[in-house]
C-alpha positions in Angstrom: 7.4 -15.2 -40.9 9.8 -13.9 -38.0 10.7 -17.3 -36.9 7.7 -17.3 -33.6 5.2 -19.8 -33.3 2.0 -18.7 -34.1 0.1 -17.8 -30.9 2.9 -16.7 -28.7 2.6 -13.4 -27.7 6.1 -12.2 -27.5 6.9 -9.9 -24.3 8.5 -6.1 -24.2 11.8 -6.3 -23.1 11.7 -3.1 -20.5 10.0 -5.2 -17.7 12.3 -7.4 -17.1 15.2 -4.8 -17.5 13.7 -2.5 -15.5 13.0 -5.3 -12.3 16.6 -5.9 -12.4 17.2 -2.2 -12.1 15.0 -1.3 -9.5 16.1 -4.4 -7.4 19.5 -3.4 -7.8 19.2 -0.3 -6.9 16.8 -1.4 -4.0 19.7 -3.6 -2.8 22.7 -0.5 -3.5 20.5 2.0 -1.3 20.0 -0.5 1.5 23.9 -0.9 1.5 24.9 3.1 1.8 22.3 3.8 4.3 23.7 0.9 6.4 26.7 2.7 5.4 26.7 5.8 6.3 24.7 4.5 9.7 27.3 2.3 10.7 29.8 5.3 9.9 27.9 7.5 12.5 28.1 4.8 15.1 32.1 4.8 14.4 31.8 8.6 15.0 30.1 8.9 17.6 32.4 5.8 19.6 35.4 7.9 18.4 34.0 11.1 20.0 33.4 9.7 23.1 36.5 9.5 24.0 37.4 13.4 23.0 34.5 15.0 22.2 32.5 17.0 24.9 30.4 19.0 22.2 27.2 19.1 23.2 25.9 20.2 19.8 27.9 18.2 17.7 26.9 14.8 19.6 23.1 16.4 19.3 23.7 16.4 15.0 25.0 12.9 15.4 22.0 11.7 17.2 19.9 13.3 14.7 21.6 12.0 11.8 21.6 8.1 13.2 17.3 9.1 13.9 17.2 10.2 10.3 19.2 7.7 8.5 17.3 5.0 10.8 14.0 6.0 9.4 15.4 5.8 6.2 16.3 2.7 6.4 12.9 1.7 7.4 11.9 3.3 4.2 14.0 2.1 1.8 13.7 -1.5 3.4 9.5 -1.6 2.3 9.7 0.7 -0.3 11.9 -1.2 -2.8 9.5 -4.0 -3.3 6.7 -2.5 -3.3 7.9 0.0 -6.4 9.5 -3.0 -8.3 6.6 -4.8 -7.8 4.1 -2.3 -9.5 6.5 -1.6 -12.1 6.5 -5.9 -12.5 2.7 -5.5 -12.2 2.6 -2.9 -15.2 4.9 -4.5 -17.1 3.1 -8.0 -17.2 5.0 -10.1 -15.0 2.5 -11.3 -13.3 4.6 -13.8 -10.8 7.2 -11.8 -10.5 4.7 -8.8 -9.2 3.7 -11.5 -7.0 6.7 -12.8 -6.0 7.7 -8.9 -4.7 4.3 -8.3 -3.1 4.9 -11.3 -0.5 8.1 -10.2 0.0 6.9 -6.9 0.6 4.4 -7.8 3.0 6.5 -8.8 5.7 9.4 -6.1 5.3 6.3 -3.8 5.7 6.0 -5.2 8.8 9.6 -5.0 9.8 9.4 -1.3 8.7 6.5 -0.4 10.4 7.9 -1.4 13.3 11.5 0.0 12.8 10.0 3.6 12.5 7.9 3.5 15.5 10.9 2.4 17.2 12.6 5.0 16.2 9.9 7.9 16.2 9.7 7.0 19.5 13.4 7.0 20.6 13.8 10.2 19.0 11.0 11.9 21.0 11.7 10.7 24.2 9.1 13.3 26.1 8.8 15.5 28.8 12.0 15.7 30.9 11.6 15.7 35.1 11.7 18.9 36.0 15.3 19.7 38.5 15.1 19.2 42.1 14.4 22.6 43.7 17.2 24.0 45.1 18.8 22.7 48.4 17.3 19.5 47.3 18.7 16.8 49.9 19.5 13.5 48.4 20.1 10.6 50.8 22.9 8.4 50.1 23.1 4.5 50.2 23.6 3.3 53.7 22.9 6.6 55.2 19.9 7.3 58.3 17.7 9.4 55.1 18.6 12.5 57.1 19.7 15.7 55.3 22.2 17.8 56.6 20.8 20.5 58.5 17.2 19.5 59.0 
């Protein structure tokens, strides 16, 4: 004999090795995309004090949109693949214990990207006043200037 009981079934050891990985690296990608966001916010404050590129503070915008929805992402999606792997891999309650936590961070998530989605596309601009457009001033009579 091997020195087991007879009757216990005796577990692979890749599940367990591979939640610990996959939560790891859940936790690690969270951490650089907060990263790198928070590093865009720092560039963006530091440009606004010298910066009047119009382009360059465009890329920046898109870039905090982009890592945003990543965030949102990342934040659901880590769970939810480290619980099917747990699910596969027979852990039962730890599959378990990564769906509920997945449930509400899909939730958080969901929300996060709509939020962002619609930031990003904030829609039709007004179209310019016409030329000669007269624009009374506070405390004025509303009259324009010839007229």
């Amino acid at each position: 004999m091997d020195g087991m009981p007879t009757g216990v079934r005796q577990r692979p050891g890749w599940p367990g090795a591979a939640v610990l990985l996959l939560t790891l690296a859940w936790l690690a990608a969270l951490v650089l995309v907060a990263y790198l966001y928070i590093g865009v916010g720092l560039e963006s404050w530091a440009a606004s004090y010298n910066d009047a590129d119009e382009a360059a503070a465009a890329d920046r915008v898109q870039r905090s949109y982009t890592l945003a929805m990543y965030f949102c992402l990342t934040l659901f999606v880590g769970p939810v693949l480290t619980a099917v792997v747990a699910a596969v891999g027979g852990l039962r309650r730890t599959a378990i214990g990564y769906g509920v936590v997945a449930v509400p961070l899909a939730g958080l998530a969901l929300a996060g990207c709509a939020l962002t989605v619609r930031d990003a596309d904030p829609g039709p601009q007004a179209p310019p006043p016409p030329p000669g457009h007269c624009v009374p001033l506070s405390g004025s009579d509303n009259r324009c200037p010839g007229g």
